[in-house]
SEKE-908234 format. One record per residue (C-alpha): residue in one letter; x, y, z. Coordinates in steps of 0.2 Angstrom, whole numbers. Layout:
BEGIN
  residuo     xx     yy     zz
        A      X      Y      Z
...
This chain:
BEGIN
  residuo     xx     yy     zz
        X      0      0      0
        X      6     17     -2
        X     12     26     13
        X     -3     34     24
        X     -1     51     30
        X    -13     57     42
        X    -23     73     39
        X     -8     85     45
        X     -6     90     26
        X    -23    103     29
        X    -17    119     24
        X      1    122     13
        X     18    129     25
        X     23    146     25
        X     34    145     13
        X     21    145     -1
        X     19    163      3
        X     38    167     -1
        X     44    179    -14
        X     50    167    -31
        X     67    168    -35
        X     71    182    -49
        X     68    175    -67
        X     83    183    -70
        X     94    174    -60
        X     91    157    -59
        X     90    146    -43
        X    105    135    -39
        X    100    121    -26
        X    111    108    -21
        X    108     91    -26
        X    104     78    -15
        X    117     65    -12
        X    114     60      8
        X    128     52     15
        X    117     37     22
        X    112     32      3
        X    114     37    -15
        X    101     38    -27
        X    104     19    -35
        X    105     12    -15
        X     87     22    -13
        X     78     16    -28
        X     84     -2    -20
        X     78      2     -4
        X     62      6    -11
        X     60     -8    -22
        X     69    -23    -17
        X     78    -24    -34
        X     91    -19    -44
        X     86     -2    -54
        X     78     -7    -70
        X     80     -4    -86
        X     71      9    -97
        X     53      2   -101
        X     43     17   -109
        X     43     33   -111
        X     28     45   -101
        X     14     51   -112
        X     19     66   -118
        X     32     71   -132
        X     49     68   -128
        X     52     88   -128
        X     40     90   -114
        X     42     75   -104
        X     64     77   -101
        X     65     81    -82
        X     76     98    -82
        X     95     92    -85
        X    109     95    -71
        X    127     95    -68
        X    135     84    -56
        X    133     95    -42
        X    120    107    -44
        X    103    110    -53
        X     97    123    -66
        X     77    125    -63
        X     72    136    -76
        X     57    148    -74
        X     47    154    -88
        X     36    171    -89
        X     21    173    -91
        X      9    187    -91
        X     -3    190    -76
        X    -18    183    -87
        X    -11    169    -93
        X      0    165    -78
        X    -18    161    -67
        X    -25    152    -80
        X    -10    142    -82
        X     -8    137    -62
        X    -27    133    -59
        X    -25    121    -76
        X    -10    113    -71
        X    -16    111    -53
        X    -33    102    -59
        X    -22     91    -70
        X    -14     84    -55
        X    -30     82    -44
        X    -37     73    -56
        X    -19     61    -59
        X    -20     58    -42
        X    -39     54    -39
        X    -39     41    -56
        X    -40     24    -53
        X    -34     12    -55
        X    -16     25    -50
        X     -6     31    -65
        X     11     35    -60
        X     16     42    -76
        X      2     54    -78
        X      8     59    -60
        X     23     63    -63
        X     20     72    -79
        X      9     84    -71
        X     19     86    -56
        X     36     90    -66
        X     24    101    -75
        X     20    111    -61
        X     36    112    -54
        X     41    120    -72
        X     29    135    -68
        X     36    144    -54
        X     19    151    -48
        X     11    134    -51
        X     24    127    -38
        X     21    141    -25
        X      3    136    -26
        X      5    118    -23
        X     -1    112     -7
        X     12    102      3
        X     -2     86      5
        X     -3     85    -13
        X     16     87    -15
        X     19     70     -2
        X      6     63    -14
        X     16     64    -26
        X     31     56    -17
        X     20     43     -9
        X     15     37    -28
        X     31     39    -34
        X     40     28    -21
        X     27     16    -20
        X     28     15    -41
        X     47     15    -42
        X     51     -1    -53
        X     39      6    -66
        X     45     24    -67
        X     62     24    -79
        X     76     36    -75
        X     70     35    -57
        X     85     40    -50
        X     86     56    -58
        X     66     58    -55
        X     72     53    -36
        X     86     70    -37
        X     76     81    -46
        X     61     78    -32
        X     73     80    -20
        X     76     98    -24
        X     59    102    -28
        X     53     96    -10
        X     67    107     -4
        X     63    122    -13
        X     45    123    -11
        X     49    118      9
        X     36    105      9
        X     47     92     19
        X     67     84     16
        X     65     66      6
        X     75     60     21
        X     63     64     33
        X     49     59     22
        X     59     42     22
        X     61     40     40
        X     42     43     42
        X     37     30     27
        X     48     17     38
        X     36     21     52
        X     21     17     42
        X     29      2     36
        X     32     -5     52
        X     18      2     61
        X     12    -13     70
        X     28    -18     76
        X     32      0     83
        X     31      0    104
        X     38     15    114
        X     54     10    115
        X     57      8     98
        X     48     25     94
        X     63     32    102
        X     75     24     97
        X     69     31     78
        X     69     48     85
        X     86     46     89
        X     92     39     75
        X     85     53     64
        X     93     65     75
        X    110     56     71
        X    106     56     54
        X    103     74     52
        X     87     69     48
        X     74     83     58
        X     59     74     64
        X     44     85     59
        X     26     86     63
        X     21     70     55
        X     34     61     60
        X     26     64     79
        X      9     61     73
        X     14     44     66
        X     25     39     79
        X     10     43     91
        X     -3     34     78
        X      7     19     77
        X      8     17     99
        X    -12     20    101
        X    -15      9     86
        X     -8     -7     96
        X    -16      0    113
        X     -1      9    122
        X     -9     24    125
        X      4     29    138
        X     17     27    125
        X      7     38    112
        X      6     50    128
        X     24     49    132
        X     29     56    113
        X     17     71    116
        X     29     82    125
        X     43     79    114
        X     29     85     99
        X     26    101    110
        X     48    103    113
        X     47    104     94
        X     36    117     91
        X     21    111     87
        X      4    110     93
        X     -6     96     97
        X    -25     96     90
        X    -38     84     95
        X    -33     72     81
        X    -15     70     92
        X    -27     66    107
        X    -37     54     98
        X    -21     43     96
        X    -19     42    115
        X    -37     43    119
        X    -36     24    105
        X    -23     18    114
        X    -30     18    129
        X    -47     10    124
        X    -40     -3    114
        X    -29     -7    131
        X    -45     -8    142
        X    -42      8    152
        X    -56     16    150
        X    -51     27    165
        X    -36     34    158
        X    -45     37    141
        X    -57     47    151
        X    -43     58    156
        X    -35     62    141
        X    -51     66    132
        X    -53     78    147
        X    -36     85    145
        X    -40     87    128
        X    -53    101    131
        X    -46    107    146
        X    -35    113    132
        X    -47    125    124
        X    -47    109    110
        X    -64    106    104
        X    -69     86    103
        X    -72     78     87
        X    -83     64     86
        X    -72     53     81
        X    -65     57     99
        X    -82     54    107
        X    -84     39     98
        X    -68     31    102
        X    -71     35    123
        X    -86     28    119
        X    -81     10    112
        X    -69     10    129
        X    -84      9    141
        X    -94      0    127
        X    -82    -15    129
        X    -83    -14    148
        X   -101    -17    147
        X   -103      1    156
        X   -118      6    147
        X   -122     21    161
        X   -104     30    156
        X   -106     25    136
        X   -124     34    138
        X   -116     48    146
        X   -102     52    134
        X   -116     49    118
        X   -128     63    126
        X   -113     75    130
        X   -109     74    112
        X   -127     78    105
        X   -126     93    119
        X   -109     98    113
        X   -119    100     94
        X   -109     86     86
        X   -119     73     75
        X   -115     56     78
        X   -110     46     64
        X   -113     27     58
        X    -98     23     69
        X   -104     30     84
        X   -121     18     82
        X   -112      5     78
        X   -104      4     96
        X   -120      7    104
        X   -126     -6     93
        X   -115    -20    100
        X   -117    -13    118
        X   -135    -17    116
        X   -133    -34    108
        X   -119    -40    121
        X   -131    -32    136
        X   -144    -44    126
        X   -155    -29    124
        X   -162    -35    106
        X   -175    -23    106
        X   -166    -10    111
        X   -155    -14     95
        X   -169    -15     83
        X   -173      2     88
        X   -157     10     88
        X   -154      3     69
        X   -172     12     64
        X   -166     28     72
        X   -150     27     58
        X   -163     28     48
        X   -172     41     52
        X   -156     52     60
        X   -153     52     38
        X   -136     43     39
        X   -137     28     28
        X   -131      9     40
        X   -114      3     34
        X   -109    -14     30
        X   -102    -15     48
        X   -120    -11     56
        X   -129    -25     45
        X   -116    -36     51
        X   -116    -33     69
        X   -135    -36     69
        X   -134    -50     60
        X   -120    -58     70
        X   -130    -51     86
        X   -145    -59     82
        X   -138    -75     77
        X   -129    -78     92
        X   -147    -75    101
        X   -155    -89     90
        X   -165    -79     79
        X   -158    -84     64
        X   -175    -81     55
        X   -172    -64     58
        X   -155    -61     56
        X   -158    -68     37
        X   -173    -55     34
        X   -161    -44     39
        X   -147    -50     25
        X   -162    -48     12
        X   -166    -32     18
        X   -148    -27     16
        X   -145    -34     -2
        X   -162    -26     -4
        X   -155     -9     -2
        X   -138    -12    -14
        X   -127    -17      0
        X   -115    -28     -3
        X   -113    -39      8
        X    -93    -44     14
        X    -84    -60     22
        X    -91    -56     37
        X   -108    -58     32
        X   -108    -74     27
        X    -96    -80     39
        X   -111    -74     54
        X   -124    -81     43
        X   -113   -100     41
        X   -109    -97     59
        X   -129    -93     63
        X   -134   -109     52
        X   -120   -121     57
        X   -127   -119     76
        X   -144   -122     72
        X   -141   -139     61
        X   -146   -130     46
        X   -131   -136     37
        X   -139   -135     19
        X   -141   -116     23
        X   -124   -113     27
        X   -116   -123     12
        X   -127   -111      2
        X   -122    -96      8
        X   -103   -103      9
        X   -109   -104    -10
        X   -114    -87    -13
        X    -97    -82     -3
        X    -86    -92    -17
        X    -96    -83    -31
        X    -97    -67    -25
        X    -79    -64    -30
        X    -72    -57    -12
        X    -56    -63     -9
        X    -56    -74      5
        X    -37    -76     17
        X    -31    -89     29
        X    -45    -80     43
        X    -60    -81     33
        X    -57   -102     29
        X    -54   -104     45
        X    -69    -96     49
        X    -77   -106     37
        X    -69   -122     43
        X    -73   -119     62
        X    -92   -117     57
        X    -96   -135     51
        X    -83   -143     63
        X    -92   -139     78
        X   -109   -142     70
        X    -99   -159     69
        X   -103   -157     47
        X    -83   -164     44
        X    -87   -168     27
        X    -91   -151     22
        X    -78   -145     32
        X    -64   -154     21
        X    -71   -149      5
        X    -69   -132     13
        X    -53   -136     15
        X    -51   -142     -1
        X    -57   -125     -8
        X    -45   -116      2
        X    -31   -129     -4
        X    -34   -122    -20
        X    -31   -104    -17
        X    -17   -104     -2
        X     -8   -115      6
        X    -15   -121     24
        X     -9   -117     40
        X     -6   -127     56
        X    -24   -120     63
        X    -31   -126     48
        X    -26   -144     50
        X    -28   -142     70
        X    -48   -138     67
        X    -48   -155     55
        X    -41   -165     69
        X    -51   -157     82
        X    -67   -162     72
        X    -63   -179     68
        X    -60   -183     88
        X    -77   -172     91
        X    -86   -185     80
        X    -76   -199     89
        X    -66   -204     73
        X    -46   -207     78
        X    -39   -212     62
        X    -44   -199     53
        X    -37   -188     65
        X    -21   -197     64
        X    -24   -196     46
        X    -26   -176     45
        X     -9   -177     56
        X     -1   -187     46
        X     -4   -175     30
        X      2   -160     44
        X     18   -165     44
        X     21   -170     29
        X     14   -151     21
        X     27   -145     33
        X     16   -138     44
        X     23   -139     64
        X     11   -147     76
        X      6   -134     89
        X      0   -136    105
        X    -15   -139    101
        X    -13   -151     90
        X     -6   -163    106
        X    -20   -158    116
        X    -33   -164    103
        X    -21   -179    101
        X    -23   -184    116
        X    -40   -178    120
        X    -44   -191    104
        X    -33   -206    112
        X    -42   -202    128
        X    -59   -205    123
        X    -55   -221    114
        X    -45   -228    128
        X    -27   -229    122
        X    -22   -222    139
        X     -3   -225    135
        X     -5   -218    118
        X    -10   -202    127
        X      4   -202    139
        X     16   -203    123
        X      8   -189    115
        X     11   -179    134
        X     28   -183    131
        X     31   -175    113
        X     20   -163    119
        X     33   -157    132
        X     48   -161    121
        X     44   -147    110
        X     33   -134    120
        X     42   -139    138
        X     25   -136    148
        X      9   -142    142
        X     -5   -134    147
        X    -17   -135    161
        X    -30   -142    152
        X    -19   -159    145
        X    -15   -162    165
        X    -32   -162    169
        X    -39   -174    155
        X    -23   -182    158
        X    -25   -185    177
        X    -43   -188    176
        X    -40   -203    163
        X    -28   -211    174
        X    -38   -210    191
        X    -51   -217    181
        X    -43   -233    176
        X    -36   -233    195
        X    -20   -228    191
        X    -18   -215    204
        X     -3   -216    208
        X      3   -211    192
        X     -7   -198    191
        X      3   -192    206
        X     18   -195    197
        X     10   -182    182
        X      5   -171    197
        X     23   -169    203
        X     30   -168    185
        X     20   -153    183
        X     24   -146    200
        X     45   -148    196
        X     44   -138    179
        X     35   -123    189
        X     17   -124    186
        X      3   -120    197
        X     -9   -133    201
        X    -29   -129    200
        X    -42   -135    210
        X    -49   -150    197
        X    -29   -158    197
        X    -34   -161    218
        X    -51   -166    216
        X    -47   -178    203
        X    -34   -187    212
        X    -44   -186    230
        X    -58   -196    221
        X    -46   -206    213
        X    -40   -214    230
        X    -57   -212    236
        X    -62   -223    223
        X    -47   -236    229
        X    -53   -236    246
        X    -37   -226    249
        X    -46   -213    265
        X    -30   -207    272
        X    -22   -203    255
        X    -38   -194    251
        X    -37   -186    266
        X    -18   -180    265
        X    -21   -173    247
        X    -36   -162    256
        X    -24   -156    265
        X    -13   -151    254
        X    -26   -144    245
        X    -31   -133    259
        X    -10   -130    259
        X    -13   -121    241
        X    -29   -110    248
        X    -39   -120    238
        X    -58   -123    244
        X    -65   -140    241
        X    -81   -139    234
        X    -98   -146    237
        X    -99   -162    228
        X    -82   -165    236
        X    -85   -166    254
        X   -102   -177    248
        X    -89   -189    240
        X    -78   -190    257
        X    -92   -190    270
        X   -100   -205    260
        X    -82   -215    259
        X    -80   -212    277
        X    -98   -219    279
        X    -92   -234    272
        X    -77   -236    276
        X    -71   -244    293
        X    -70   -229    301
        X    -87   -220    300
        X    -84   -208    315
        X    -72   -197    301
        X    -89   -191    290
        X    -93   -180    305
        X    -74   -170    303
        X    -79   -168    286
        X    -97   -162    287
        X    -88   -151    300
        X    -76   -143    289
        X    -91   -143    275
        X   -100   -131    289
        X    -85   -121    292
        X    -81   -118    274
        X   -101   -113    271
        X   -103   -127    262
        X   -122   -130    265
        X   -125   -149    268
        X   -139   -157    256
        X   -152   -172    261
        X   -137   -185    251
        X   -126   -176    263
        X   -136   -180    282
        X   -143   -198    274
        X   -125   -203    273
        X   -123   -195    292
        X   -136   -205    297
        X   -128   -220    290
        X   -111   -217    297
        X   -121   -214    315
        X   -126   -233    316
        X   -126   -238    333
        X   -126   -222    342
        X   -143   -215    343
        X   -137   -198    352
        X   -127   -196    335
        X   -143   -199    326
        X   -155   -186    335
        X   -139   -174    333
        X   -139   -175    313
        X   -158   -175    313
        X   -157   -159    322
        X   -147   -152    311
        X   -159   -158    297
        X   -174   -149    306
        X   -163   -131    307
        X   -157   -132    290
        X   -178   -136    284
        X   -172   -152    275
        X   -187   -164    271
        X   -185   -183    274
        X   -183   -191    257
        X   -184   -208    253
        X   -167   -214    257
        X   -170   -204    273
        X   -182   -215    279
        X   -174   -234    272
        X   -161   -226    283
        X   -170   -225    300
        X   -179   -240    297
        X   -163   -249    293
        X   -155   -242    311
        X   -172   -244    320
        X   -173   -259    316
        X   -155   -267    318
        X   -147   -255    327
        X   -160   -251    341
        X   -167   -267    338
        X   -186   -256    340
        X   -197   -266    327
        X   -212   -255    334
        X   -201   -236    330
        X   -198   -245    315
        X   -213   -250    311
        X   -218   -232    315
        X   -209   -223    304
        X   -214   -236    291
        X   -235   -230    294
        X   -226   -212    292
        X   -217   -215    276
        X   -235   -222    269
        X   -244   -207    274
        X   -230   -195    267
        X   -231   -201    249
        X   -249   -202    250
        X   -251   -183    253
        X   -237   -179    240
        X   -242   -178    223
        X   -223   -173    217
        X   -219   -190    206
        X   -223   -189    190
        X   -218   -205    184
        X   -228   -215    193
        X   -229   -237    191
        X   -247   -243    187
        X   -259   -252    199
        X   -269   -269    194
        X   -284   -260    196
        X   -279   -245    187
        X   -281   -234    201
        X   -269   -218    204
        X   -256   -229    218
        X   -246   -222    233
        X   -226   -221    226
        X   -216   -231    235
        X   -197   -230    233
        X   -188   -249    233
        X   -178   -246    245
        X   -191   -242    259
        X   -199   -257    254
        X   -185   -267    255
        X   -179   -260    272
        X   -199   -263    279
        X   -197   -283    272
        X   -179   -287    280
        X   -188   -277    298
        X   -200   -287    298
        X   -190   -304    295
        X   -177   -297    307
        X   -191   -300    319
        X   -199   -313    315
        X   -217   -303    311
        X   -227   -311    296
        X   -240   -303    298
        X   -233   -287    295
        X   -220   -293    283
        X   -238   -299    272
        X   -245   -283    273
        X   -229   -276    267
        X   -228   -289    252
        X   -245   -286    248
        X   -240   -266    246
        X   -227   -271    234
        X   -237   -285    225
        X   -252   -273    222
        X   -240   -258    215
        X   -227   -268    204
        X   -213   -262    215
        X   -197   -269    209
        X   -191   -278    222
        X   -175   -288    219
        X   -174   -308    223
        X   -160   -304    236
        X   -171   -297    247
        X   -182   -313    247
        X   -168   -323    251
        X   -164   -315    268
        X   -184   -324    271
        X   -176   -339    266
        X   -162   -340    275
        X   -176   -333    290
        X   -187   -345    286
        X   -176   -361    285
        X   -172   -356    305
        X   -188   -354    309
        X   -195   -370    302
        X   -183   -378    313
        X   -191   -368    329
        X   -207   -365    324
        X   -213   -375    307
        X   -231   -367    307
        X   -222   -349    306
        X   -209   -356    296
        X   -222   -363    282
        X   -232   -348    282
        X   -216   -339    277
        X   -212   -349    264
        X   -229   -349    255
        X   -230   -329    255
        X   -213   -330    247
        X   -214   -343    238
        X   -196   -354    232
        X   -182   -344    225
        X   -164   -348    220
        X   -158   -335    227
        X   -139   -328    233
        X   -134   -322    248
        X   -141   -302    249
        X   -127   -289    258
        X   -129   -277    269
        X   -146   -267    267
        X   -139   -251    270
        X   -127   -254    260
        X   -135   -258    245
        X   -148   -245    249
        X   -134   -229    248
        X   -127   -239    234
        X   -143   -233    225
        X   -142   -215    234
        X   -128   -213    224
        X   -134   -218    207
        X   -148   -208    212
């Protein structure tokens, strides 16, 4: 691109307003041979070649187009008279000819320079020529250098022209084009540096080379750096106007401090400076991205009370505040009000409401909205169709987004390594991989693919569950010569992960660390959790430790992983040393955490250790949950003052009995306290509960088709074995007629308790002992486990 000046060009220097030279005596300017670089070494500085030969002539006659000849060391301009009628005539002609040069398109060079050299042949018309249109003129012909001939002696001769009319030193012009160049990588330091160098050079910084030093700093969001050139501007001589303000006040906002872009826009007027709105806007967008809607307001209205009209811009951030507030309606009627405020929406504002109302699943209207737009002879850009592939892709409509993907291709927009990928990310995540390589095979096509690119291949393929192609694409990676990043291990292993190829994975880790050191936190976890899984938890120690020695920082899901992982051992006391380190790193354990320890303890051989857990749960206001106090329950077997206490609790914390709650009691009632009448209690308690409670709504089916009472399983089962336990048929038929007459699903392990139960009483008592055996009728059965056992089993899958 040719150089960007910004708009300090706005009025021509003082020295248009000098007396010429006498057309008698002619004007003798040195010629310019810096010592830093000839004319020959320029041209090659310029072009990256070697000077090229002459490849035609400029489109005038030979006569007219010789640039003026010179000696070896200075230059003869010549002047020509004119009279005072002609000489106006002359000077407004020649001036129009090189307005309209400069505005052609596509650029003609030639025709530049022939109406530049003519103007610099007329004395007056040089006076009169501004100095933006004279670094115009430079910019085209530096930017145009291998297709100019003779451009070293086009490149001396503009030298003394830019020297005689005073519009700047080709040096200078130079060390300013390099700041333009190399905008992007300018920071403060380096700003500096140029400035010095110039100094060194003999090369005098001017005005623009401030304004671009200072453009260059806000543009990648250092506003303090833009600020810091500022006072050397004003040590120069010049003086700053609101466009040298809006380059810190850009800085600032695109470096998220908002704060500090409020306080140069307030220096700025406190300076007698009056704000533009591209000033306004810019503050504006600062507290727009912060989500600070009451300050964004603020700004907008003290722009309409300071008389300046907003432009499409300034909607345009008021248009993504609203849509990232998710104030959609607030956003339809700020795009009217573009309307009717006569300012005619941009390309930019069709495609914020479109990506706005897209990611709020109203695709329908965002695609009105595109009508609406090519409706109005807006031509839509890549951004466009990659919200509307994006919009489609998320709702399924895949046949959408290839067609619009279609239009895209056709509409002739030139379409780079971000758009593709774009493109590619779209059907990946809607999990379309087919469509997604023939994208990639469209791109293939037109530019060579990039690690991302083959990354977003593999990362689909292991979304859909498919390895090999994954491998496949991997394969192909390397061989395209294309570096596996990061995150291509981490979707490596992510993919060899899922399939179960643990030790696959823990290769992958390994090249992973080979050639980035330190994976990220992300591969440990998955990595960690895999290993725990397969009970191999003491490797993922050994993981944990690795990641500890290279100097990384451990995150809470590393501990909670590995605690469940002994926990799922049986491993209590190595759970309960990793809580503390965990604790040791100020690291709170959550929730579902403590459930998972205080239910371990529960069954473990040391039940007494839920109640130091539930009391580090209280103390680190953790509320407890009813799975938390039926486990406390369960771990206070055998000590009824322990039972009261946690069924206390229960009542202050206004937690209901649940079903579990009650198997529970009637399990320790029954066994426990060995109280078949408390048991049988809570058993006429439970009935009366679910009677009143119309909560269920899956509910099993009565033989008679009446609306039943919903018992859980487990209370019916813990009711049966109580009533075994003490030998009370009787009750235990009423209790096998409640789950005979609602289909509960009882399993056979139960009955087998009555088996064993009834086999001992037959040899007491065979009248009791028959009965038994009739209600339950014969079973080959196992042996049954522990009721409460089995019964927290089920809590848990619960």
């Amino acid at each position: 691109m040719r150089p960007f000046l910004p708009n300090a060009f706005r009025r021509a220097t003082s020295s248009r307003h000098r007396i010429p030279p006498s057309p008698n005596r002619p004007a003798y300017v040195e010629r310019w041979l810096p010592n830093s670089v000839c004319a020959g070494c320029f041209f090659s500085w310029v072009s990256g070649r070697e000077p090229p030969p002459r490849k035609r002539l400029l489109r005038r006659s030979p006569e007219r187009s010789i640039v003026p000849a010179f000696s070896s060391h200075s230059i003869l301009v010549s002047k020509q008279s004119y009279s005072d009628s002609t000489r106006a005539t002359t000077s407004t002609n020649l001036l129009a000819a090189l307005d309209a040069a400069l505005e052609a398109t596509p650029e003609d060079v030639g025709r530049i320079w022939e109406t530049f050299a003519n103007i610099c042949a007329d004395t007056n018309s040089r006076m009169l020529l501004s100095r933006e249109k004279a670094l115009k003129v430079v910019g085209a012909v530096l930017h145009h250098a291998d297709d100019l001939p003779e451009i070293e002696r086009k490149l001396e001769y503009l030298e003394i022209q830019l020297k005689q009319g005073r519009w700047t030193d080709l040096k200078t012009y130079v060390a300013n084009a390099y700041i333009v160049r190399n905008r992007e990588s300018f920071t403060i330091g380096r700003a500096l540096e140029h400035l010095e160098k110039m100094k060194n050079n003999e090369e005098i910084p001017d005005e623009d080379t401030y304004r671009l030093l200072m453009d260059a700093l806000g543009s990648i969001g250092d506003g303090d750096g833009a600020k810091q050139i500022l006072p050397l501007m004003i040590e120069a001589g010049y003086t700053p106007d609101a466009n040298v303000y809006q380059s810190i006040i850009l800085g600032y906002a695109r470096g998220n401090k908002s704060d500090k872009a409020m306080s140069a826009f307030r220096e700025l007027q406190s300076k007698g400076l009056a704000a533009t709105v591209k000033n306004y806007t810019t503050l504006m967008s600062a507290y727009a991205k912060r989500r600070d809607a009451d300050t964004t307001k603020s700004v907008f209205a003290e722009m309409l009370g300071a008389g300046i009209q907003p432009t499409v811009v300034t909607y345009n951030v008021l248009l993504e505040l609203c849509f990232g507030q998710k104030q959609l309606d607030a956003a339809h009627e700020l795009f009217v009000a573009i309307d009717k405020s006569g300012l005619k929406p941009e390309t930019d504002t069709f495609n914020i409401m479109i990506v706005g109302l897209s990611r709020a699943s109203r695709l329908y209207d965002a695609v009105n909205l595109f009508e609406h737009m090519l409706e109005t002879g807006m031509k839509p850009d890549r951004y466009t169709y990659g919200a509307l592939i994006h919009g489609c892709a998320r709702e399924g409509l895949m046949i959408n987004a290839m067609r619009y993907y279609r239009q895209l291709l056709s509409s002739g927009i030139t379409l780079n390594h971000h758009h593709f990928t774009i493109l590619q990310s779209a059907f990946a995540t809607a999990r379309d991989m087919q469509t997604c390589q023939e994208v990639f095979r469209d791109m293939m096509s037109r530019i060579t693919p990039t690690t991302i690119n083959y990354n977003i291949l593999i990362s689909g393929w292991v979304r859909v569950g498919n390895l090999d192609k994954a491998l496949e694409e991997f394969e192909k990676m390397k061989i395209a010569g294309c570096k596996p990043s990061g995150i291509t291990w981490r979707r490596l292993i992510r993919g060899y992960l899922n399939v179960g190829r643990l030790e696959d994975a823990l290769n992958a880790y390994v090249e992973h660390k080979k050639a980035f050191r330190r994976p990220p936190m992300g591969t440990y976890v998955h990595l960690i959790d895999a290993l725990c899984t397969a009970g191999h938890v003491n490797g993922a120690v050994v993981l944990f430790q690795d990641l500890v020695e290279m100097g990384g920082h451990p995150i809470y899901p590393l501990y909670e992983r590995i605690i469940l992982g002994f926990l799922k051992a049986g491993n209590l006391v190595a759970a309960a040393e990793w809580l503390g380190r965990m604790r040791y790193a100020e690291l709170t354990p959550r929730h579902y955490l403590y459930n998972a320890l205080i239910k371990s303890a529960t069954l473990s051989v040391r039940p007494e250790s839920a109640f130091q857990f539930y009391k580090d749960m209280v103390a680190d206001q953790k509320t407890p949950d009813i799975f938390t106090f039926n486990h406390l329950l369960l771990a206070s077997f055998g000590d009824p003052r322990s039972v009261e206490r946690v069924l206390q609790d229960m009542r202050l914390a206004g937690i209901p009995f649940d079903h579990y709650t009650y198997a529970t009691l009637l399990f320790i009632q029954s066994k426990a306290n060995r109280n078949f009448d408390m048991a049988w209690g809570l058993w006429e308690e439970y009935l009366s509960a679910i009677s009143k409670s119309d909560t269920s709504t899956a509910l099993p089916t009565t033989k008679d088709g009446k609306r039943p009472v919903t018992i859980h399983p487990a209370v019916a089962r813990a009711a049966l074995r109580s009533c075994a336990a003490h030998r009370r048929p009787r009750k235990a038929r009423l209790v096998w007629d409640m789950i005979q007459r609602y289909n509960i699903d009882i399993k056979e392990d139960v009955a087998t308790d009555f088996i064993k139960l009834a086999e001992g009483w037959t040899r007491k008592n065979t009248e009791k002992g028959e009965k038994l055996v009739n209600l339950l009728g014969s079973h080959e059965l196992s042996a049954s486990d522990r009721p409460g056992n089995q019964e927290q089993k089920e809590t848990i899958m619960h």
